[in-house]
C-alpha atoms as an extended CHARMM CRD file, in Angstrom:
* protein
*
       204  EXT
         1         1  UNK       CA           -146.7580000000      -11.9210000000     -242.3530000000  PROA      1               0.0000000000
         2         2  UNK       CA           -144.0770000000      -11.4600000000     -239.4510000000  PROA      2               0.0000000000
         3         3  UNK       CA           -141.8530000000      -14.1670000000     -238.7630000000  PROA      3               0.0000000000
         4         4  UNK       CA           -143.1130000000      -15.8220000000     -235.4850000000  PROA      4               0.0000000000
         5         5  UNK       CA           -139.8700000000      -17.1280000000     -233.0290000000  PROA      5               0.0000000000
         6         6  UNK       CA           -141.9520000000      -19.6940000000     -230.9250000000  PROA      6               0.0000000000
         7         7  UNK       CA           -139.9660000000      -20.9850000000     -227.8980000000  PROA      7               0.0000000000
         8         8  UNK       CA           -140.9260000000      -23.2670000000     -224.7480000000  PROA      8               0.0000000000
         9         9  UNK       CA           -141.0140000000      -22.2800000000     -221.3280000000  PROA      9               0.0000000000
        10        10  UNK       CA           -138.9600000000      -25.4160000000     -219.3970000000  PROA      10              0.0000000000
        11        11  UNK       CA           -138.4650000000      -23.8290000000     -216.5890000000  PROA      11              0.0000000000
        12        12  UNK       CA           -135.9380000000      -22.1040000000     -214.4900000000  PROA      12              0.0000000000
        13        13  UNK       CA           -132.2770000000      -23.2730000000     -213.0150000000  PROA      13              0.0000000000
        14        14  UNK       CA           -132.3360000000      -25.5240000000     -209.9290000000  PROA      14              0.0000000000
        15        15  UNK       CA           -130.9670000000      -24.1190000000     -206.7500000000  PROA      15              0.0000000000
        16        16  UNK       CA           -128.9960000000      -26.9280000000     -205.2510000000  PROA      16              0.0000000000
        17        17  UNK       CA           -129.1420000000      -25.6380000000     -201.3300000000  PROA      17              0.0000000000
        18        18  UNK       CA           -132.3840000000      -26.4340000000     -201.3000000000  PROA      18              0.0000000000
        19        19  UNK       CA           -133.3920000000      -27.9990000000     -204.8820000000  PROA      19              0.0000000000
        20        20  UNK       CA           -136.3040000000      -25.0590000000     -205.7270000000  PROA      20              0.0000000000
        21        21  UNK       CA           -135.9020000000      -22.3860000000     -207.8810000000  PROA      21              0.0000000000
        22        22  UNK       CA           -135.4920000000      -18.5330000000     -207.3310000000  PROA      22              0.0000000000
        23        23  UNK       CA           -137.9660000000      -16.3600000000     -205.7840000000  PROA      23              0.0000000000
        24        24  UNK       CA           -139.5220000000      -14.9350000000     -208.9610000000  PROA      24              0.0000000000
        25        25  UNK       CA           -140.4580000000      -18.5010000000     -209.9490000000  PROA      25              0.0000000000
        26        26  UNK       CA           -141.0080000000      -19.6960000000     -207.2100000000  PROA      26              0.0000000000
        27        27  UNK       CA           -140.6830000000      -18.8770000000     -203.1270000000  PROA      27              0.0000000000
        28        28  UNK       CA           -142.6460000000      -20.7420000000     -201.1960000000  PROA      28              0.0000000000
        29        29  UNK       CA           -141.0780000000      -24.5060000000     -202.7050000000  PROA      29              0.0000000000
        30        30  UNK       CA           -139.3010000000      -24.9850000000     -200.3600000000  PROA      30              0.0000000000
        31        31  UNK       CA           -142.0500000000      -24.5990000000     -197.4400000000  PROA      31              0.0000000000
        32        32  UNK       CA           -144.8060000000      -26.2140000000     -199.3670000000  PROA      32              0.0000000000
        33        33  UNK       CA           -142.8270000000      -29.7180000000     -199.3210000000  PROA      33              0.0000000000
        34        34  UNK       CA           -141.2480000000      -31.8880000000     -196.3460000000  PROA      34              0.0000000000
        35        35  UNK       CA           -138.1900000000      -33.1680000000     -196.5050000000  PROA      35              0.0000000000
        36        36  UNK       CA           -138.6540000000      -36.6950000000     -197.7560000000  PROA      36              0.0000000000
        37        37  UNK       CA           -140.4480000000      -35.2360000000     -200.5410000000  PROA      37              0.0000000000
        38        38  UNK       CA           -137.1470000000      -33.1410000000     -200.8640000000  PROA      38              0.0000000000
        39        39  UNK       CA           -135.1600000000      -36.2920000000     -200.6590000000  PROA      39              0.0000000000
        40        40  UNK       CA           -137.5060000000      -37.8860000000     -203.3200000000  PROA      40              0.0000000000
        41        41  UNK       CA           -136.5460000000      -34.5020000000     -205.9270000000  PROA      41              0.0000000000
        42        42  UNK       CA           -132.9820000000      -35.5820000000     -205.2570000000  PROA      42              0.0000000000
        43        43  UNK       CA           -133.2810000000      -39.1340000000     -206.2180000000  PROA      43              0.0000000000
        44        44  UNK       CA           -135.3790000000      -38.3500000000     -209.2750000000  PROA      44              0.0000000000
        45        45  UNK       CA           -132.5860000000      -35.8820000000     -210.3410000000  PROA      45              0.0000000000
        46        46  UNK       CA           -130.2610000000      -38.2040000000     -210.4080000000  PROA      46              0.0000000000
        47        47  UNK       CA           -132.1690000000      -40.6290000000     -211.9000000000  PROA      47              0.0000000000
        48        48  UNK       CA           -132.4390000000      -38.4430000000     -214.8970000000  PROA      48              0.0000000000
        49        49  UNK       CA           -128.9750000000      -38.4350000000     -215.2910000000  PROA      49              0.0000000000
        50        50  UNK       CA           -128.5190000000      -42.2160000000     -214.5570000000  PROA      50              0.0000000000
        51        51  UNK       CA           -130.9840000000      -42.6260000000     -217.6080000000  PROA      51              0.0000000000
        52        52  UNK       CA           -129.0080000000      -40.8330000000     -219.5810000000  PROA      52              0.0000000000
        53        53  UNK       CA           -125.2790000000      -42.2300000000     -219.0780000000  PROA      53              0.0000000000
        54        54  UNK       CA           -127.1730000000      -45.7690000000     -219.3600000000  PROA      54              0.0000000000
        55        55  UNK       CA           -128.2290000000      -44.6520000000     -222.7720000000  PROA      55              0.0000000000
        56        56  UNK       CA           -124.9230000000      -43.9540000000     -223.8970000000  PROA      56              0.0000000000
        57        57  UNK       CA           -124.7290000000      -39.8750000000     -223.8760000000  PROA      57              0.0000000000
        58        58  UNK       CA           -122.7050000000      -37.9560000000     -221.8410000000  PROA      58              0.0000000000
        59        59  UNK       CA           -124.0220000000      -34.4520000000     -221.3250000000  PROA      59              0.0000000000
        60        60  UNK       CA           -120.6130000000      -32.9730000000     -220.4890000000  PROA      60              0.0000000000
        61        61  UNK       CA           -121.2690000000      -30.0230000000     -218.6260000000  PROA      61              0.0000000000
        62        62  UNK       CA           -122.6890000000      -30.6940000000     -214.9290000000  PROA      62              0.0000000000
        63        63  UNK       CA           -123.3440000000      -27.3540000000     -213.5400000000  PROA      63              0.0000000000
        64        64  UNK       CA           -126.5350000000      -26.2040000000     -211.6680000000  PROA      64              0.0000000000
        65        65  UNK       CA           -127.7140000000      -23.6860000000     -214.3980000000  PROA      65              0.0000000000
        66        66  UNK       CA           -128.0810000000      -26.7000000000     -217.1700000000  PROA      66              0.0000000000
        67        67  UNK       CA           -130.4950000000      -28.2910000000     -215.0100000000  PROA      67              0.0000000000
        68        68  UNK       CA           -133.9410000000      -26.6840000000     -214.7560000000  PROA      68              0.0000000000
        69        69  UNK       CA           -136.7900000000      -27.2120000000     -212.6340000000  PROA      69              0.0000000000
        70        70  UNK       CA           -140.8220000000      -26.3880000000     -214.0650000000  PROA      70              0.0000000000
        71        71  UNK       CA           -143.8350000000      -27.7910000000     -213.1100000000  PROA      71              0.0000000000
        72        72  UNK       CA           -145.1760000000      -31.1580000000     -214.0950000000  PROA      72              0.0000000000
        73        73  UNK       CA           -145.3660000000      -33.5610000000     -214.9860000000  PROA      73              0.0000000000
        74        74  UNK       CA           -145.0570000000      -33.0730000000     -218.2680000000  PROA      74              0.0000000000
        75        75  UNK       CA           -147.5680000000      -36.0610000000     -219.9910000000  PROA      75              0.0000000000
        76        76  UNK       CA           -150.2890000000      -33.8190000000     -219.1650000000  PROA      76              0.0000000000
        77        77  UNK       CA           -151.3540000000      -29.9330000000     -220.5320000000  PROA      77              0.0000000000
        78        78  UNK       CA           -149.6780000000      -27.1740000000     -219.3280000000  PROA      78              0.0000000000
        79        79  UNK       CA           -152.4890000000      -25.8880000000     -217.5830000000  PROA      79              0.0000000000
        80        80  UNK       CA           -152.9430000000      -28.8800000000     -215.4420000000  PROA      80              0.0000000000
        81        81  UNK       CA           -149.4550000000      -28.9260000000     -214.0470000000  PROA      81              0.0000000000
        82        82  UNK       CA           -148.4180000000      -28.2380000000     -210.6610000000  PROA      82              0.0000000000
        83        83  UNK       CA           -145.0910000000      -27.9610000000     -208.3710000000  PROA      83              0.0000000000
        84        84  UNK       CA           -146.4730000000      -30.8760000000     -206.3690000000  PROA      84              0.0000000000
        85        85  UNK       CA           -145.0660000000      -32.7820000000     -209.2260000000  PROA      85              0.0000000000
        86        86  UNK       CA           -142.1910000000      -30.8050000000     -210.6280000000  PROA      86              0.0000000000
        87        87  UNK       CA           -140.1890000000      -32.2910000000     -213.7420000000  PROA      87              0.0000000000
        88        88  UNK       CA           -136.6980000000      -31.7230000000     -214.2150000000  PROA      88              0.0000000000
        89        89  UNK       CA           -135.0280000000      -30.9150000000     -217.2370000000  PROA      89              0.0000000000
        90        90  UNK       CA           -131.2940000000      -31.2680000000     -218.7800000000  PROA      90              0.0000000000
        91        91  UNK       CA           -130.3020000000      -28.0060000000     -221.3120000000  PROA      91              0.0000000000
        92        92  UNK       CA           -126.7920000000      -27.4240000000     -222.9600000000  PROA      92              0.0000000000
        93        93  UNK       CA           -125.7140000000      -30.4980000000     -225.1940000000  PROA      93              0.0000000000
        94        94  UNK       CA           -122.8300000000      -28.5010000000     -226.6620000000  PROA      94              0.0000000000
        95        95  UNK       CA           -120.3510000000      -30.5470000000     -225.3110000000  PROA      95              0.0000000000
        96        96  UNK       CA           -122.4760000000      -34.1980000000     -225.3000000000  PROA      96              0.0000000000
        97        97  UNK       CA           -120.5860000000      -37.4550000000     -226.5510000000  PROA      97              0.0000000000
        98        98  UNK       CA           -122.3610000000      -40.1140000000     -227.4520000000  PROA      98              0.0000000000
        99        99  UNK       CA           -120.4930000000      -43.5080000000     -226.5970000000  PROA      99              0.0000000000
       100       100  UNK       CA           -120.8920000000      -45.4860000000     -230.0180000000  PROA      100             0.0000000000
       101       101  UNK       CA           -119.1380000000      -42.3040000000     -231.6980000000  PROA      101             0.0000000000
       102       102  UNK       CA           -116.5260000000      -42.1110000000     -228.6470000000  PROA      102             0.0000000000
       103       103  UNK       CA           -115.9130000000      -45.9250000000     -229.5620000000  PROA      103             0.0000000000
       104       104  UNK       CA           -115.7440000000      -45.0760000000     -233.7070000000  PROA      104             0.0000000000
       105       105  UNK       CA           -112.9490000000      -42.4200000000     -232.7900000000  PROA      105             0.0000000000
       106       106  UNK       CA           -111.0400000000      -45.5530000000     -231.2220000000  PROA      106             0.0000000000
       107       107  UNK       CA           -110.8020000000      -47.8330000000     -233.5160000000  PROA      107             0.0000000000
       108       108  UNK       CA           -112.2760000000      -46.5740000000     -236.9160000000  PROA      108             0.0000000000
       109       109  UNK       CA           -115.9010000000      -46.7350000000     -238.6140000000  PROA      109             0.0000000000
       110       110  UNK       CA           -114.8040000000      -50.1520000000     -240.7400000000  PROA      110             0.0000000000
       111       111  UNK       CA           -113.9510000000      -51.6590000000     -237.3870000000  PROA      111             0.0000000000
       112       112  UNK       CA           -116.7020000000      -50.5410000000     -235.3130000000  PROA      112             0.0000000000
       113       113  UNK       CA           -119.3820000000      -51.4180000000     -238.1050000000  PROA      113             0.0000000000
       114       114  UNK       CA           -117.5900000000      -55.1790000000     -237.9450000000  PROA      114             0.0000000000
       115       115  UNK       CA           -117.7600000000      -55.1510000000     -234.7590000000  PROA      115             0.0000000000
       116       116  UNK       CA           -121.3890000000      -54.5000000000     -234.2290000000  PROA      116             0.0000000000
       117       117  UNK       CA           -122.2230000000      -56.7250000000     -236.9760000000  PROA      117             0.0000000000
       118       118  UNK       CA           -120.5680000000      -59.7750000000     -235.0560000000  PROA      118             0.0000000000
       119       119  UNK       CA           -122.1240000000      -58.8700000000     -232.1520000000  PROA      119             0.0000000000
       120       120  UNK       CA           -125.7530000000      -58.8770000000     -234.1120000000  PROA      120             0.0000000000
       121       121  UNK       CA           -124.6610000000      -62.7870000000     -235.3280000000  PROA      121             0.0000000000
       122       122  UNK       CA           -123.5570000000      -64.1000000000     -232.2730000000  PROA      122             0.0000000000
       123       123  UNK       CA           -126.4220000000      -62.7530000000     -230.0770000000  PROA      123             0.0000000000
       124       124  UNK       CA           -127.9160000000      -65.7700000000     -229.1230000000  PROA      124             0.0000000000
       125       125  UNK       CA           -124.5050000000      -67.1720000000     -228.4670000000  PROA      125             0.0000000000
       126       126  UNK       CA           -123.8930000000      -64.2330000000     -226.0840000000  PROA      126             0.0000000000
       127       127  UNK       CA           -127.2240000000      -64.8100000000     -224.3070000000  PROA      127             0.0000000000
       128       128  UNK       CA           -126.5600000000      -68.1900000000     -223.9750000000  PROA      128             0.0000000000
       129       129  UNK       CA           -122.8910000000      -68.3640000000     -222.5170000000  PROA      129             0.0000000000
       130       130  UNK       CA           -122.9520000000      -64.8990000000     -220.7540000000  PROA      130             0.0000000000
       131       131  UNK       CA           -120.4630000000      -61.6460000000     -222.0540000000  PROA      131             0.0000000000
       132       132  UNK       CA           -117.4280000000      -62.8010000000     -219.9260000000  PROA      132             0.0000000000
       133       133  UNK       CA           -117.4180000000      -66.3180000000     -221.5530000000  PROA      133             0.0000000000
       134       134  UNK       CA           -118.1720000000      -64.6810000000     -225.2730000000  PROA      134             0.0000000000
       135       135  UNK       CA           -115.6220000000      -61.9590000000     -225.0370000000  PROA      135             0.0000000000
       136       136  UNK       CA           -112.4320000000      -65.0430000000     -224.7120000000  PROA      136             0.0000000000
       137       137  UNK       CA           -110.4300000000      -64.6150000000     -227.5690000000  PROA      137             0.0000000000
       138       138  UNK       CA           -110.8720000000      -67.1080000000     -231.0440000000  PROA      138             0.0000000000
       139       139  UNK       CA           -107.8570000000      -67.7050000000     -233.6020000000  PROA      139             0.0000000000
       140       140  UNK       CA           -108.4920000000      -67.5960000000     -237.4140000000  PROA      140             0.0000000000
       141       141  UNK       CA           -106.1300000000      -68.5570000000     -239.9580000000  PROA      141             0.0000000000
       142       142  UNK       CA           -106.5660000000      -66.1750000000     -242.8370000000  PROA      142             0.0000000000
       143       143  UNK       CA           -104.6920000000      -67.1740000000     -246.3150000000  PROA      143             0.0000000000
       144       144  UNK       CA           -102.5550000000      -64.7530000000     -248.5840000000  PROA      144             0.0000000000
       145       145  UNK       CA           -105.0980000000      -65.7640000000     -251.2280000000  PROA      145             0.0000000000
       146       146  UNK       CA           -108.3770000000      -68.5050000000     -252.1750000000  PROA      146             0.0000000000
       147       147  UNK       CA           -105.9570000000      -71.0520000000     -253.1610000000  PROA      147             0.0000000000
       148       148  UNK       CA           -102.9170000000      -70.7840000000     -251.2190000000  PROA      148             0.0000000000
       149       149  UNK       CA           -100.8750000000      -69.2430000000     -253.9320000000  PROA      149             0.0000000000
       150       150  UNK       CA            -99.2110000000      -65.7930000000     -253.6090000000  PROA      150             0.0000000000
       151       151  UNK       CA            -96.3970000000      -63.3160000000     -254.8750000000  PROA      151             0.0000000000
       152       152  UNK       CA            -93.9900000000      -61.3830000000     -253.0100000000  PROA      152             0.0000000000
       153       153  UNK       CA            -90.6400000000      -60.2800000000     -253.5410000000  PROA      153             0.0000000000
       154       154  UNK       CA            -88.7940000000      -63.1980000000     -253.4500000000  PROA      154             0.0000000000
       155       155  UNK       CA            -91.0700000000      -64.5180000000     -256.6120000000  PROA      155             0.0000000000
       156       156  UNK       CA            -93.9330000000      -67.4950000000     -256.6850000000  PROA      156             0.0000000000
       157       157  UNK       CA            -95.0360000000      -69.9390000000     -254.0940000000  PROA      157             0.0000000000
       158       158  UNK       CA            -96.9190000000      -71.4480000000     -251.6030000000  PROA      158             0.0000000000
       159       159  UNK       CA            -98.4030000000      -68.9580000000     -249.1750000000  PROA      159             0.0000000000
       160       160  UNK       CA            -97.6980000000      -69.2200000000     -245.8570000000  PROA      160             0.0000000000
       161       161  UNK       CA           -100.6430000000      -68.8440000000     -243.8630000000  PROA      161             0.0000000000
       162       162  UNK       CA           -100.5350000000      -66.0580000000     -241.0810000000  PROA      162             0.0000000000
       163       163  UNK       CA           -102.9700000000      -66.1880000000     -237.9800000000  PROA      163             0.0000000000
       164       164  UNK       CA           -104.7990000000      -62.8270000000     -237.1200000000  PROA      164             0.0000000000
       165       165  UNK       CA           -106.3260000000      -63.4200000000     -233.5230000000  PROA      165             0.0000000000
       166       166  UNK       CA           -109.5210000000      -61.9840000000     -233.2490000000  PROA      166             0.0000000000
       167       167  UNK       CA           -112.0280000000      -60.9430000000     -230.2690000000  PROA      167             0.0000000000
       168       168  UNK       CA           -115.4710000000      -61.0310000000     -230.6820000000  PROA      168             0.0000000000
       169       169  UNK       CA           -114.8740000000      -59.6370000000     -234.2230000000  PROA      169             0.0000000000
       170       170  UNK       CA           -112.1080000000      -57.7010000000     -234.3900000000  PROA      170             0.0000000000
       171       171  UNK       CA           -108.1940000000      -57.7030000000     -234.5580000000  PROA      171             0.0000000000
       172       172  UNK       CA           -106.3030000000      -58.1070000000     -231.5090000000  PROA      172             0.0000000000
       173       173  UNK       CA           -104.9540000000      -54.5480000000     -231.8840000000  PROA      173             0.0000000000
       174       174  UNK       CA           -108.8860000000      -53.1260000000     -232.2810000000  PROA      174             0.0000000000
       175       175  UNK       CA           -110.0230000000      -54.7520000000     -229.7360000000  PROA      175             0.0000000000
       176       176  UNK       CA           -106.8340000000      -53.7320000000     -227.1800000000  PROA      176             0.0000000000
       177       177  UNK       CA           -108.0890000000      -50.0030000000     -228.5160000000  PROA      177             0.0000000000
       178       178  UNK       CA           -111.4150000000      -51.4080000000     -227.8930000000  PROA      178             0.0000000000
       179       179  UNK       CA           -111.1340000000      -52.0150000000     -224.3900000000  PROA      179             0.0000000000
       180       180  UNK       CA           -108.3160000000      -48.9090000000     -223.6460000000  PROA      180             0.0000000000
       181       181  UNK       CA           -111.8510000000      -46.8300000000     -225.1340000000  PROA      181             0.0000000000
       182       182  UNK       CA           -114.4320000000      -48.4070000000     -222.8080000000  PROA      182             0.0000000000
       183       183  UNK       CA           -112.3350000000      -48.3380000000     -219.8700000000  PROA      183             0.0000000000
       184       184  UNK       CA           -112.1420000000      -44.3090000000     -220.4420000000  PROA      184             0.0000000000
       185       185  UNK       CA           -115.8070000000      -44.1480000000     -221.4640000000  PROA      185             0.0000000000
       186       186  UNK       CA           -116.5760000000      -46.1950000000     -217.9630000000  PROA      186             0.0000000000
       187       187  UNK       CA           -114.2620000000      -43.7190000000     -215.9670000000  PROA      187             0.0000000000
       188       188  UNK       CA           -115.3470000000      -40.7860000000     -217.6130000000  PROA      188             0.0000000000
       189       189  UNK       CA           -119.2920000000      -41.6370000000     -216.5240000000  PROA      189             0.0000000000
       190       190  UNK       CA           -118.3000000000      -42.6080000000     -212.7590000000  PROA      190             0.0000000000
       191       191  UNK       CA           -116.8260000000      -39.0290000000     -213.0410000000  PROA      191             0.0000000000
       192       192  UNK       CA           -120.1220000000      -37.5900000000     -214.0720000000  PROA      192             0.0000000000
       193       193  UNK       CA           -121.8800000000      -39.5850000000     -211.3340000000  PROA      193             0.0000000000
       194       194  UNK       CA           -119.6250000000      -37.6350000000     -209.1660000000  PROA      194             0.0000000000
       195       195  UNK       CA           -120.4550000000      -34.5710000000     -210.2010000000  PROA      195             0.0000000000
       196       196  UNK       CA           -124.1340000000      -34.5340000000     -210.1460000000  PROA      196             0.0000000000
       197       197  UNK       CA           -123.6060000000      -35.6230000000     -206.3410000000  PROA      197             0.0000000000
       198       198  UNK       CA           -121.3850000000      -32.7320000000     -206.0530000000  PROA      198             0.0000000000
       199       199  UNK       CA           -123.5300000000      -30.3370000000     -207.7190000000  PROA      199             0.0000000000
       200       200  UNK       CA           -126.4540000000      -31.7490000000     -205.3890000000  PROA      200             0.0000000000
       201       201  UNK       CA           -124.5810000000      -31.0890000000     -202.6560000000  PROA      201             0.0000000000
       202       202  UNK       CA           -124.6440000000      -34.9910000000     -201.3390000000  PROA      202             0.0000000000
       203       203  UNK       CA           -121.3860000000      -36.5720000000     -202.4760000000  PROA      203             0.0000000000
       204       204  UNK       CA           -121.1900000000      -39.6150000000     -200.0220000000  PROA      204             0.0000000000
């Protein structure tokens, strides 16, 4: 038996002058719907996109042949679809980040893992007294050793305790990294949401 190559049909790239595809897909779009429902395209474009970032991905490359238009919607059979309802699609992950991994690159695995795990303990705690209030900074005292004895170069004693300041789990220096990470994550979606107006053709 021949090897079979089975691929789906999701449709064709948008074009953003007037949000319908090319003629060989299409060429009547354009005619067939007002311009509210135009408007309404528009919106659920960016929506898509929206839904993404808020998920935590970054697609990374914004250009009007990565988005495709096909008919829809897509819960129901093939054969039943229509482009009075067309769905939109996203294509080319190849340069996608995914914010938890974007974070890990900050500040380590060890850290983030710690990091998530406080966040898992102190849940309620968060719910309760908001992020802002949760995310002040807490002081441990952390010991050289169990019983307050240790060994350095200058022989046996008493350990002196050192304090390690912590935020919501992690070291002062993790969580500066932390934050410095986030911050960059934040700008680097506002400069998606940019583009996908500019690529739309509406950037206000």
């Amino acid at each position: 038996m021949s090897p079979i190559l089975l691929l789906e049909d999701c449709g064709l790239p948008i074009r953003t002058s007037t949000l319908h595809t090319d003629d060989r897909f299409v060429s009547r779009l354009s005619l067939q719907m007002f311009p509210e429902e135009i408007i309404l395209l528009r919106m659920q474009l960016r929506a898509t996109f929206v839904n993404l970032h808020d998920a935590g991905f970054l697609q990374g490359s914004i250009y009007p042949r990565n988005i495709l238009i096909q008919p829809g919607p897509l819960t129901i059979p093939p054969s039943k679809r229509s482009l009075a309802s067309p769905s939109f699609r996203i294509i080319d992950f190849g340069r996608a980040d995914y914010k938890r991994n974007f974070l890990r690159d900050a500040i380590g695995v060890a850290a983030l893992e710690r990091y998530e795990k406080w966040l898992d303990e102190y849940d309620d705690f968060i719910t309760m007294v908001g992020a802002a209030e949760a995310e002040k900074e807490y002081t441990i005292t952390v010991y050289d050793s169990e019983d307050g004895e240790c060994e350095d170069k200058r022989g046996k004693g008493k350990a002196r305790s050192r304090e390690v300041r912590m935020v919501m789990g992690l070291e002062k220096d993790k969580w500066t990294k932390m934050c410095k990470a986030r911050s960059s994550w934040e700008e680097m979606v506002r400069e998606a949401d940019y583009k996908v107006h500019a690529t739309l053709h509406d950037v206000r």
